[in-house]
N, CA, C and O atoms as CSV, one atom per row, in Angstrom:
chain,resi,resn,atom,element,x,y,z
A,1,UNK,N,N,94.301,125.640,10.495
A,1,UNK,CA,C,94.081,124.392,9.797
A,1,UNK,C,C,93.683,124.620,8.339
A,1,UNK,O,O,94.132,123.786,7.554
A,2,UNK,N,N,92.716,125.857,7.695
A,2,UNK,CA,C,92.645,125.645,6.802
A,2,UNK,C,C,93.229,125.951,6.141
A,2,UNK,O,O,92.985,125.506,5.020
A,3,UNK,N,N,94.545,127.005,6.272
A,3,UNK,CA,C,95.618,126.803,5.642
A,3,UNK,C,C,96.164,125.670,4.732
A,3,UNK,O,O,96.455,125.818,3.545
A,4,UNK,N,N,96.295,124.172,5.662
A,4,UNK,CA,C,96.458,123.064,5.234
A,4,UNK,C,C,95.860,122.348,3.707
A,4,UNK,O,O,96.379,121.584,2.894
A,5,UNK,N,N,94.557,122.998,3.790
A,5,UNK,CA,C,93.895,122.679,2.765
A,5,UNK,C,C,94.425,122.671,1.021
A,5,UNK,O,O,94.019,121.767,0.292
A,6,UNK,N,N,95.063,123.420,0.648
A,6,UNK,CA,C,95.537,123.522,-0.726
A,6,UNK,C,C,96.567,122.404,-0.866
A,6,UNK,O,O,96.466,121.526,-1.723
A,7,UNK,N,N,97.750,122.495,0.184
A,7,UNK,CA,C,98.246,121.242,0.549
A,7,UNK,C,C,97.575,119.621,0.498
A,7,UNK,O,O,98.026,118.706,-0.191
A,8,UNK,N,N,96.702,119.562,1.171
A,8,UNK,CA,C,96.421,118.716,1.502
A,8,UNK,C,C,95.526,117.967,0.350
A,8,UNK,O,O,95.219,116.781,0.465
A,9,UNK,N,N,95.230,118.576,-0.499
A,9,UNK,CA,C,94.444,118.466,-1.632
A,9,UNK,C,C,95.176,118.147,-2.768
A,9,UNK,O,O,94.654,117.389,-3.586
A,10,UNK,N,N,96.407,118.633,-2.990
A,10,UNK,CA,C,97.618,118.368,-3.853
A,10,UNK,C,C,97.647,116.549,-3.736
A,10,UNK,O,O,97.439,115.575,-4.461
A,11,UNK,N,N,97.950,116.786,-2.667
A,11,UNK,CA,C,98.609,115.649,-2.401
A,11,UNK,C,C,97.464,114.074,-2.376
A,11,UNK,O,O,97.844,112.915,-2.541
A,12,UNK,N,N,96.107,114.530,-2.131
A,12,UNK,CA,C,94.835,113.578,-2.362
A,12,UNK,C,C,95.030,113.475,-3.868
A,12,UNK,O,O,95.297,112.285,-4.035
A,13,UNK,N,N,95.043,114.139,-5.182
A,13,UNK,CA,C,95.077,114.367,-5.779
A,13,UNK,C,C,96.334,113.623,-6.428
A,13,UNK,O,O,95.995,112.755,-7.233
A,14,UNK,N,N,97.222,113.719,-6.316
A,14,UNK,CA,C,98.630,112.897,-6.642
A,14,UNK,C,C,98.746,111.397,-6.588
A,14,UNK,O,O,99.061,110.653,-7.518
A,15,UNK,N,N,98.378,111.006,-5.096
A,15,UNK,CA,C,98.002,109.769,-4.728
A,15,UNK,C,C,97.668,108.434,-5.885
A,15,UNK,O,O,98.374,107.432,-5.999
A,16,UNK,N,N,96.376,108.743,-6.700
A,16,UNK,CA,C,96.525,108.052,-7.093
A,16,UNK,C,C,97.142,107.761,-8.513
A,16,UNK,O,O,97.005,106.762,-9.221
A,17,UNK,N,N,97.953,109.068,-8.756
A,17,UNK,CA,C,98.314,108.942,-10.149
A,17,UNK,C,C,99.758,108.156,-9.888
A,17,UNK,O,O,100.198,107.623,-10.907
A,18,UNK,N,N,100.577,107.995,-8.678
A,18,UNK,CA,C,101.397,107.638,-8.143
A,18,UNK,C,C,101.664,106.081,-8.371
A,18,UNK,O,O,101.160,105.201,-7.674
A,19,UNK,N,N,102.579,105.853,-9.510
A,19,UNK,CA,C,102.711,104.467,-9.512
A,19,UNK,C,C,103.790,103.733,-8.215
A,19,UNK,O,O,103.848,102.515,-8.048
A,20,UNK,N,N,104.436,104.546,-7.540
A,20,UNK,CA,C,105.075,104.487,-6.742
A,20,UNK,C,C,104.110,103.931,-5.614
A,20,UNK,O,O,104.153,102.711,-5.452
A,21,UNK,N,N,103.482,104.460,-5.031
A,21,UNK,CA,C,102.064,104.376,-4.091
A,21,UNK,C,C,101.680,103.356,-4.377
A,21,UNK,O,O,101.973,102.359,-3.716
A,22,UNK,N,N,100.643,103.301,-5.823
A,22,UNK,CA,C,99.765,102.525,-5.829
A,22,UNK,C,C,99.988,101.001,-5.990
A,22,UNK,O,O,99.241,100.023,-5.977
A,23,UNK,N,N,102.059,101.303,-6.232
A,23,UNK,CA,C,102.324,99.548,-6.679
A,23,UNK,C,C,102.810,99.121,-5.119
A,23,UNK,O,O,103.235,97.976,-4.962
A,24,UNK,N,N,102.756,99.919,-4.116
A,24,UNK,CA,C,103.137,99.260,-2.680
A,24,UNK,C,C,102.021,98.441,-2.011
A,24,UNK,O,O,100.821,98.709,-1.951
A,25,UNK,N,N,102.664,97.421,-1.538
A,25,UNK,CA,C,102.205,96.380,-1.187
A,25,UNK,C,C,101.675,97.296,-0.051
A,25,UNK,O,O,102.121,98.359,0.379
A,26,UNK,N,N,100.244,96.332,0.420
A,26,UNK,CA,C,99.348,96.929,1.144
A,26,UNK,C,C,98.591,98.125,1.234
A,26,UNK,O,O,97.801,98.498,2.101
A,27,UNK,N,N,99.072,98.801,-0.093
A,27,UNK,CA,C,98.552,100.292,-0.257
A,27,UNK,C,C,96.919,99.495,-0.553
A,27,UNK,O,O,96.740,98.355,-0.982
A,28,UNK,N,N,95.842,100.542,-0.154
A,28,UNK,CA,C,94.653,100.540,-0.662
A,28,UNK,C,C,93.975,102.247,-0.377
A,28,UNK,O,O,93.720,102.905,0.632
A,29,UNK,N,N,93.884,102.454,-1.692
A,29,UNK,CA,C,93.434,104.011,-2.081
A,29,UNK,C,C,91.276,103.749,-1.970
A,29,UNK,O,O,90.353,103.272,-2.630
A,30,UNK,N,N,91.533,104.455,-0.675
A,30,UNK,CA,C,89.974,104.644,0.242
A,30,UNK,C,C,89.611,105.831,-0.572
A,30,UNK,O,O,89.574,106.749,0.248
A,31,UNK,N,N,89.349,106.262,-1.637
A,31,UNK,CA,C,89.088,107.949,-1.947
A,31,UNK,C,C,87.843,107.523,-2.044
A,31,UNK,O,O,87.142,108.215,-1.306
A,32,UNK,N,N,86.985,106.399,-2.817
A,32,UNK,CA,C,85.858,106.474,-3.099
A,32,UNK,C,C,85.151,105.545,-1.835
A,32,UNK,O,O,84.044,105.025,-1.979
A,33,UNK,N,N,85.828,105.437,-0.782
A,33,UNK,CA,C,85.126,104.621,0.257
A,33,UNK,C,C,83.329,105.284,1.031
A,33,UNK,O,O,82.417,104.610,1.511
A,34,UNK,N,N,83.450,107.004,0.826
A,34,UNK,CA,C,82.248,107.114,0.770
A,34,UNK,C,C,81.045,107.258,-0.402
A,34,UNK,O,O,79.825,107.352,-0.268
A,35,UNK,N,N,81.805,107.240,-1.485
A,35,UNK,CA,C,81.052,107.363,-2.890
A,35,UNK,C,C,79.162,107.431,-2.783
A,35,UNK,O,O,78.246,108.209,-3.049
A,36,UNK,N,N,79.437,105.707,-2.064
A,36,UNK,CA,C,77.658,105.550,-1.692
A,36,UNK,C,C,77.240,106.050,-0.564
A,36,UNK,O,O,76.075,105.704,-0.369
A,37,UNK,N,N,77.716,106.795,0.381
A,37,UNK,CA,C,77.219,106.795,1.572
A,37,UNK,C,C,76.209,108.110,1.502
A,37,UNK,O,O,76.560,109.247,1.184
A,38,UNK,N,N,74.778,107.658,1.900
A,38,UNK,CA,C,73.435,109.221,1.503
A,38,UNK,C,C,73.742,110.226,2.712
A,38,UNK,O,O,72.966,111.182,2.734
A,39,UNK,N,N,74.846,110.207,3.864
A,39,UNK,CA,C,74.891,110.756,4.657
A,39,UNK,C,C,76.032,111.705,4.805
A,39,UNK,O,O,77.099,111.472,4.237
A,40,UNK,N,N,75.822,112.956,5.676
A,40,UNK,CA,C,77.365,113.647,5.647
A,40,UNK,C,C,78.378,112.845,6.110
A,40,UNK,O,O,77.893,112.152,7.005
A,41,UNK,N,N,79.822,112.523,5.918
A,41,UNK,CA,C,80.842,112.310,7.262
A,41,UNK,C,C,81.792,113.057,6.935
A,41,UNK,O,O,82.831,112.587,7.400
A,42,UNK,N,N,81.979,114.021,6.349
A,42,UNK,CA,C,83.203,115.187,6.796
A,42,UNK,C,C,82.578,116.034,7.970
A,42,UNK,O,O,81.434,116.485,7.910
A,43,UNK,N,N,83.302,116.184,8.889
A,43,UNK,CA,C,82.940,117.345,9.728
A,43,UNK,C,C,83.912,118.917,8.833
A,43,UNK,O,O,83.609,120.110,8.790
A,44,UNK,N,N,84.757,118.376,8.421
A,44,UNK,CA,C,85.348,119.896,8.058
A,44,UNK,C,C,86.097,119.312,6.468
A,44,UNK,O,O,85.431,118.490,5.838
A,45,UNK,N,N,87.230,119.686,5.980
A,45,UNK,CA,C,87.681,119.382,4.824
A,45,UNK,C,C,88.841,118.017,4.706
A,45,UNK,O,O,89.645,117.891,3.782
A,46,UNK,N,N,88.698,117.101,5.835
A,46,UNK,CA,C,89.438,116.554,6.161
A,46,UNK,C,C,89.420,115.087,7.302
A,46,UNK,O,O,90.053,114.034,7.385
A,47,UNK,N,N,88.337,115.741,8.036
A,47,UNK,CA,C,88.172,115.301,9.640
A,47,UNK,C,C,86.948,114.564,9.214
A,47,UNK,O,O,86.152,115.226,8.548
A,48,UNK,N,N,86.587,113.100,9.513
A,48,UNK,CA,C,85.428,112.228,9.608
A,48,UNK,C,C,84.652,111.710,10.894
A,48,UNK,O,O,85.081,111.164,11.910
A,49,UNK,N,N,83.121,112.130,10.437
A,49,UNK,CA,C,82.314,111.792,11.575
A,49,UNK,C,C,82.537,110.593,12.407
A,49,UNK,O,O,83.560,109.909,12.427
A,50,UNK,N,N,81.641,110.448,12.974
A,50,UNK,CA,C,81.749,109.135,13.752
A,50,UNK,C,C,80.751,107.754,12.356
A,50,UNK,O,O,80.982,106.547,12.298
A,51,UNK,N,N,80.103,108.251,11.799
A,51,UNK,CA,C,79.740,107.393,10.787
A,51,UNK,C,C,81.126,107.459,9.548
A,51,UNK,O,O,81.508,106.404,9.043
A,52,UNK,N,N,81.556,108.343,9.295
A,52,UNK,CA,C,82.805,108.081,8.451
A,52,UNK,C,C,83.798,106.875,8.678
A,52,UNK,O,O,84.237,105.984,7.952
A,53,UNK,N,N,84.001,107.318,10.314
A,53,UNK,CA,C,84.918,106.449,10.613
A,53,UNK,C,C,84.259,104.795,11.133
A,53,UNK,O,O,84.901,103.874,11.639
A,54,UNK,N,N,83.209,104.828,10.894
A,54,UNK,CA,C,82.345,103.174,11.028
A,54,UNK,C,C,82.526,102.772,9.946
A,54,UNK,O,O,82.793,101.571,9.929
A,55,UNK,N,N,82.494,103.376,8.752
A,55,UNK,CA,C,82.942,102.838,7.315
A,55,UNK,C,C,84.434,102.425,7.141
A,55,UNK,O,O,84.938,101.476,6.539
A,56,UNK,N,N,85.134,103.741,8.069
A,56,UNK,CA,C,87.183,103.218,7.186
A,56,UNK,C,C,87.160,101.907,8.404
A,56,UNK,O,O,88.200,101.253,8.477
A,57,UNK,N,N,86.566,101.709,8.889
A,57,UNK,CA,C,86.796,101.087,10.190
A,57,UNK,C,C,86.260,99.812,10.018
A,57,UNK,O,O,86.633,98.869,10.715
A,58,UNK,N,N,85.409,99.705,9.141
A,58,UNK,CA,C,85.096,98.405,8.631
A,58,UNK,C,C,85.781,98.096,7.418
A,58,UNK,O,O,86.170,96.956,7.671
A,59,UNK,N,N,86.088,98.294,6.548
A,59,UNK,CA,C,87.314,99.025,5.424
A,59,UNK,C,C,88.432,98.081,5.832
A,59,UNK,O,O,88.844,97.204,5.073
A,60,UNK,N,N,88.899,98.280,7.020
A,60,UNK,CA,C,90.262,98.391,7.619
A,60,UNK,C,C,89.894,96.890,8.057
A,60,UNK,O,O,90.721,96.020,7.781
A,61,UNK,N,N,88.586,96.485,8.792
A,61,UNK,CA,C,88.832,94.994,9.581
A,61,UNK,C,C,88.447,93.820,8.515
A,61,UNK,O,O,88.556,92.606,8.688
A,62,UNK,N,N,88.000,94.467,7.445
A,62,UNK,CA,C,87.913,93.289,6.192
A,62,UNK,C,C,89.721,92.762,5.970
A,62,UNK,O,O,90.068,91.632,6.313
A,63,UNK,N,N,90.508,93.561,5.489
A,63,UNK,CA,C,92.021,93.477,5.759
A,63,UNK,C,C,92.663,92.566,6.826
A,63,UNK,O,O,93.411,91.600,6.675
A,64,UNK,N,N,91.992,93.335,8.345
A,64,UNK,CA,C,92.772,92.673,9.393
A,64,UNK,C,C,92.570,91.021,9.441
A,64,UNK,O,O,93.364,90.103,9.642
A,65,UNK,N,N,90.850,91.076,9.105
A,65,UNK,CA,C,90.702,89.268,9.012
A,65,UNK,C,C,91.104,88.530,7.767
A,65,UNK,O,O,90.773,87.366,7.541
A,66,UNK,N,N,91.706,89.142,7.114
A,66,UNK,CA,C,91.862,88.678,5.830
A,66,UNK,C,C,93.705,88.112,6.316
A,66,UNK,O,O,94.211,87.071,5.897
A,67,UNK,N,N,94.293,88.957,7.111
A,67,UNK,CA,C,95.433,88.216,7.793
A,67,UNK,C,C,95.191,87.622,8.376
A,67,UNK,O,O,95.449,86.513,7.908
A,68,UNK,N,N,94.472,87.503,9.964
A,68,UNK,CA,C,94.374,86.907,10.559
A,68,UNK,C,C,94.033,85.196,10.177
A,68,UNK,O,O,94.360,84.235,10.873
A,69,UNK,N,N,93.375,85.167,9.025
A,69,UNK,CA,C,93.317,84.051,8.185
A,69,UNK,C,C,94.141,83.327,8.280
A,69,UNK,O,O,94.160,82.319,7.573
């Protein structure tokens, strides 16, 4: 896996310079979704705790009710 890493970092990295990306509908660039958070949630260079994922996960249902609307 950590192979993956140089890869995978390119490409975090690209993301948002990507006008392609960033002009698609429904895109929303999460990079700074933990910015504030005082706690760890990477378990490794990639992989999010169970508090990480309570954040994209609330992230994500602001959206869903925002259709469901």
């Amino acid at each position: 896996m950590q192979g993956l890493k140089g890869p995978f970092l390119r490409i975090f990295n690209a993301v948002p310079e990507s006008q392609g990306v960033s002009e698609t509908r429904g895109f929303h660039d999460l990079s700074q979704i933990f910015a504030n958070t005082d706690r760890p949630v990477f378990t490794d260079f990639c992989h999010i705790s169970e508090k990480g994922n309570e954040i994209v996960g609330r992230r994500i249902a602001t959206d869903v009710l925002t259709v469901l609307k």
